[in-house]
C-alpha positions, 0 to 999 in steps of 0.5 A, spaced: 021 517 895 026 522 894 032 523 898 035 529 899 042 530 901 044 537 900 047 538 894 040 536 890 035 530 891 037 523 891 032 517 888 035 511 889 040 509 896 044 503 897 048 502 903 054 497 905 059 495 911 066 496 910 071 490 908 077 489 912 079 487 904 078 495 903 083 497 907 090 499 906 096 500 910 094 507 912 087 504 915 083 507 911 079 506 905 083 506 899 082 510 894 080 507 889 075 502 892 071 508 892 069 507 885 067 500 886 062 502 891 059 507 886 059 501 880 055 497 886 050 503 886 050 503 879 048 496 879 042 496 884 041 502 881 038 499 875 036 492 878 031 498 882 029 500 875 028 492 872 034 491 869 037 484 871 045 485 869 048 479 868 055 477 865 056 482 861 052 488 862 048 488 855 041 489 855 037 488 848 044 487 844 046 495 847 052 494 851 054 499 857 061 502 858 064 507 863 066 512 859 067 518 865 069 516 871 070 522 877 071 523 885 072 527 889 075 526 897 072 529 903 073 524 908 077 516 909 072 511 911 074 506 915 074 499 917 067 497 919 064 504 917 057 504 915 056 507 907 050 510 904 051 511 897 046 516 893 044 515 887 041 519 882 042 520 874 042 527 873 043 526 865 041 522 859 044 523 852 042 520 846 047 515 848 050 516 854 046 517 861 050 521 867 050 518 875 051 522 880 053 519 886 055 521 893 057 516 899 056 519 906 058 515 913 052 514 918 053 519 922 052 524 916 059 525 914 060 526 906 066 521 905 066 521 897 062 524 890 063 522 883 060 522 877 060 517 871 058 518 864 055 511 862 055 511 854 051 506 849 054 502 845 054 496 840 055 490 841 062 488 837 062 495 833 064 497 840 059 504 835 056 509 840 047 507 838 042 510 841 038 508 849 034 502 849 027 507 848 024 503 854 030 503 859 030 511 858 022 511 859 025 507 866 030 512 868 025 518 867 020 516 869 024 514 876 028 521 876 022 525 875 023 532 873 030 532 875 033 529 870 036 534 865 035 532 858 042 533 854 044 532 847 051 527 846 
């Protein structure tokens, strides 16, 4: 069931506690922890679809990299906050595919959103090829018609 989180409608949701080893000496979340709570989210995101990932993130011989990492910062997170992220991907190329993420506290607050570009590419030549035809039919057919088809 679609969730939605204000800016748009959400697919896929993964919720976590924050760690003491996520905080820095001013209390807070660090700043780059945030992009580790979006791969997290990525991660189960694909597991949802039926992708298990394993050492390597290679699936039928196409490895996936992080070609795009953005956030913006809305509100520090703090020591035992309890974290939703939202997912959804709001893209697919011909070789990349776009997440959208946003990660809000219990009590609705946004803290964070982001947005990472994932491209496709060979194994070893480290080429951009095309998305596993399979896992693109997974991902639109999870996102429905809020994917917005787009040429790389």
């Amino acid at each position: 069931m679609p969730i939605d989180r204000g800016s748009g409608t959400f697919s896929f949701k993964y919720s976590r506690e924050v760690k003491t080893y996520e905080i820095d000496i001013q209390q807070v979340v660090h700043n780059v922890i945030y992009f580790y709570y979006f791969e997290e989210a990525r991660i189960e995101y694909l597991k949802r679809l039926g992708f298990q990932l394993k050492k390597e993130i290679i699936i039928d011989g196409v490895e996936f990299v992080v070609a795009h990492n953005e956030a913006d910062y809305h509100e520090a997170a703090r020591l035992g906050d309890q974290l939703t992220i939202f997912a959804r991907i709001s893209k697919i190329g011909r070789t990349s595919f776009t997440f959208d993420l946003k990660i809000v506290r219990e009590d609705g607050a946004e803290m964070c959103s982001g947005r990472t570009t994932v491209v496709a590419v060979e194994k070893g030549s480290g080429r951009p090829t095309p998305i596993p035809d399979h896992m693109r039919k997974a991902m639109e057919a999870f996102e429905g018609a809020k994917v917005n088809a787009a040429a790389d």
